[in-house]
C-alpha atoms as an extended CHARMM CRD file, in Angstrom:
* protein
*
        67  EXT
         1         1  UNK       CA            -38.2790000000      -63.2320000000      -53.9570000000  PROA      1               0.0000000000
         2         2  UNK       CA            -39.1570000000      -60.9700000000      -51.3350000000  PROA      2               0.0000000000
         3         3  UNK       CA            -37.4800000000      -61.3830000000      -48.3980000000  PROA      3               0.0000000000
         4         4  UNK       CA            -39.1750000000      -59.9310000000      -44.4350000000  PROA      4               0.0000000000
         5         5  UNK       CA            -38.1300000000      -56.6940000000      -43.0170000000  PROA      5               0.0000000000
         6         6  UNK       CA            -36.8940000000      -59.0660000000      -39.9140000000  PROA      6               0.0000000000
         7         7  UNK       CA            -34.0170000000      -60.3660000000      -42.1450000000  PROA      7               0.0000000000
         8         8  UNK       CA            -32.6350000000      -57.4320000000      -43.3380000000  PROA      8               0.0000000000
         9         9  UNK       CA            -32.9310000000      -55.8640000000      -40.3710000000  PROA      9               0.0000000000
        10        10  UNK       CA            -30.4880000000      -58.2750000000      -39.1650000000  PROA      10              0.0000000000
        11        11  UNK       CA            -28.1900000000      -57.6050000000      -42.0140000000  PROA      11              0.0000000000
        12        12  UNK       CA            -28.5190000000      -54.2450000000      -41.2680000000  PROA      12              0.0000000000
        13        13  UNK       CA            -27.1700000000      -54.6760000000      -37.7300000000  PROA      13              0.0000000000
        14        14  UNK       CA            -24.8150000000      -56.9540000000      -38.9800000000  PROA      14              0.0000000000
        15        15  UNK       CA            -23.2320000000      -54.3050000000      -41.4070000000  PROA      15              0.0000000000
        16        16  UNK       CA            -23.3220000000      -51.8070000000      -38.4990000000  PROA      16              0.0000000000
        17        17  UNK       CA            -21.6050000000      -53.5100000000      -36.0730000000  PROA      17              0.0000000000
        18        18  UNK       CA            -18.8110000000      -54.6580000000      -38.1410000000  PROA      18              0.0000000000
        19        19  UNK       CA            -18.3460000000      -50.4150000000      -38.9600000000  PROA      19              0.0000000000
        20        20  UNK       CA            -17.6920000000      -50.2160000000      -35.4180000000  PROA      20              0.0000000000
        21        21  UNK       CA            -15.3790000000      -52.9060000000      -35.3990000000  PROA      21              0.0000000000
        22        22  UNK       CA            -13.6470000000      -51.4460000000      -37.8180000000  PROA      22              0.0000000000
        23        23  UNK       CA            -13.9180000000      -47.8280000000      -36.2760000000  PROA      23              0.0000000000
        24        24  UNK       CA            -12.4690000000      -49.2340000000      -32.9810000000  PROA      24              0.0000000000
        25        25  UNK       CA             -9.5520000000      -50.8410000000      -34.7560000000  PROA      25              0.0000000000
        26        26  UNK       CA             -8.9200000000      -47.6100000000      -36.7200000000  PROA      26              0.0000000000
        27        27  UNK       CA             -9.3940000000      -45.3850000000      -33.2650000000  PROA      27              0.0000000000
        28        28  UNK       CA             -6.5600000000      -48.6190000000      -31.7340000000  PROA      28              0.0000000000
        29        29  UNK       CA             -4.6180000000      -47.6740000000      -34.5540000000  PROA      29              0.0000000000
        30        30  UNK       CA             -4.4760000000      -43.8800000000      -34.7810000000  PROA      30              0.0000000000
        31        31  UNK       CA             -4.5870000000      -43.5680000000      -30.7340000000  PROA      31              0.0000000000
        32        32  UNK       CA             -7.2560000000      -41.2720000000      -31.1810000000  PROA      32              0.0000000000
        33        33  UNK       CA            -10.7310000000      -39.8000000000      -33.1140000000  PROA      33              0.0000000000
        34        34  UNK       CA             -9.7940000000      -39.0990000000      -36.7680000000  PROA      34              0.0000000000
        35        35  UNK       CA            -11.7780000000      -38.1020000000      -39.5180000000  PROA      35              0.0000000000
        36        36  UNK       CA            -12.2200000000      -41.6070000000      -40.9620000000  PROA      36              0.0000000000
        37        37  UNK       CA            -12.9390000000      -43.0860000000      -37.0540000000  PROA      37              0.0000000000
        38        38  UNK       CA            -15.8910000000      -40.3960000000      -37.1110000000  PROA      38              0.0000000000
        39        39  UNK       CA            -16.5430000000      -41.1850000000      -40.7730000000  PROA      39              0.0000000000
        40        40  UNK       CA            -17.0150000000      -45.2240000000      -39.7810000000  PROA      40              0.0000000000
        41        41  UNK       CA            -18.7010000000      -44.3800000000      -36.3970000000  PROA      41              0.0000000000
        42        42  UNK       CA            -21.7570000000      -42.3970000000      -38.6670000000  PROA      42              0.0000000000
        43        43  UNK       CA            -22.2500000000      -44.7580000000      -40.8570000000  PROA      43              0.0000000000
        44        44  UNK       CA            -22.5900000000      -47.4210000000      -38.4220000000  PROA      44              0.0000000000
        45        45  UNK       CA            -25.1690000000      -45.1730000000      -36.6140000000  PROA      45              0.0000000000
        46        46  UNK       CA            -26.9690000000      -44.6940000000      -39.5640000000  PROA      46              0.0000000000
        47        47  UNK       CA            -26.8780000000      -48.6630000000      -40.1370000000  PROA      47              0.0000000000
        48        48  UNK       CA            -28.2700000000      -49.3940000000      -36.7350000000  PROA      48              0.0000000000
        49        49  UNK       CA            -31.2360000000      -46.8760000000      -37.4110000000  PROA      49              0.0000000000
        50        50  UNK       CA            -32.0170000000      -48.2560000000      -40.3660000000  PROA      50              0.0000000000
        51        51  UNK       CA            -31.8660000000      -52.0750000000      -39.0250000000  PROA      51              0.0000000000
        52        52  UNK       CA            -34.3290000000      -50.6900000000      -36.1660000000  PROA      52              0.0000000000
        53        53  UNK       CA            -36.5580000000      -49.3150000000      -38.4880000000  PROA      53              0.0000000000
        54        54  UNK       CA            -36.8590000000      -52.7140000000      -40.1210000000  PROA      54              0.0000000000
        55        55  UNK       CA            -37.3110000000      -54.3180000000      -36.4020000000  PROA      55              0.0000000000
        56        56  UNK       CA            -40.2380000000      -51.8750000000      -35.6130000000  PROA      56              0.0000000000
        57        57  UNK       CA            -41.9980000000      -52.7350000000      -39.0880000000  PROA      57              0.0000000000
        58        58  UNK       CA            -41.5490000000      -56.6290000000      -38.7130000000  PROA      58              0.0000000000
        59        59  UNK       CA            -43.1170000000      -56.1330000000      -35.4720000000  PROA      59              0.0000000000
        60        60  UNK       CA            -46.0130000000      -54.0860000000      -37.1610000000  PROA      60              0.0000000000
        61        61  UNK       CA            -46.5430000000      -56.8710000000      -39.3550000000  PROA      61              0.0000000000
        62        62  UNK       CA            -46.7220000000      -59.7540000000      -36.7690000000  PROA      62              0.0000000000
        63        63  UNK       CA            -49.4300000000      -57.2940000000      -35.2640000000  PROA      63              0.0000000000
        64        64  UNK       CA            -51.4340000000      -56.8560000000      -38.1810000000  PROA      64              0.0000000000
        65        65  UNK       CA            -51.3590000000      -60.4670000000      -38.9800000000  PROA      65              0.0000000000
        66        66  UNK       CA            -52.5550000000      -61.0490000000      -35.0950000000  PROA      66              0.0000000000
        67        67  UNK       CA            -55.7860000000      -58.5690000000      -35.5990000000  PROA      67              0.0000000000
């Protein structure tokens, strides 16, 4: 089953944000930017990219369906 690029973009940013929740708790923990804060704060940047690439294709879609 094929699921829409609208749902996993949401899963994407869903995955992202809990990095950064998990980089801020690190950075809370270590009172400052460590190599795994940086590590958790890239990944969760790369997330969100990926979950907005999914947002701008859904979109694409519901404008290709309009036309």
């Amino acid at each position: 089953m094929s699921r829409s690029p609208r749902f996993y973009g949401y899963l994407y940013f869903l995955i992202a944000s809990i990095f950064v929740y998990f980089a801020i708790q690190q950075n809370n923990r270590t009172e400052g930017w460590d190599i795994f804060t940086i590590i958790l704060m890239a990944v969760a940047a790369i997330d969100y990219m990926i979950a907005f690439r999914y947002f701008a294709l859904a979109g694409k879609k519901d404008n290709d369906k309009k036309e």
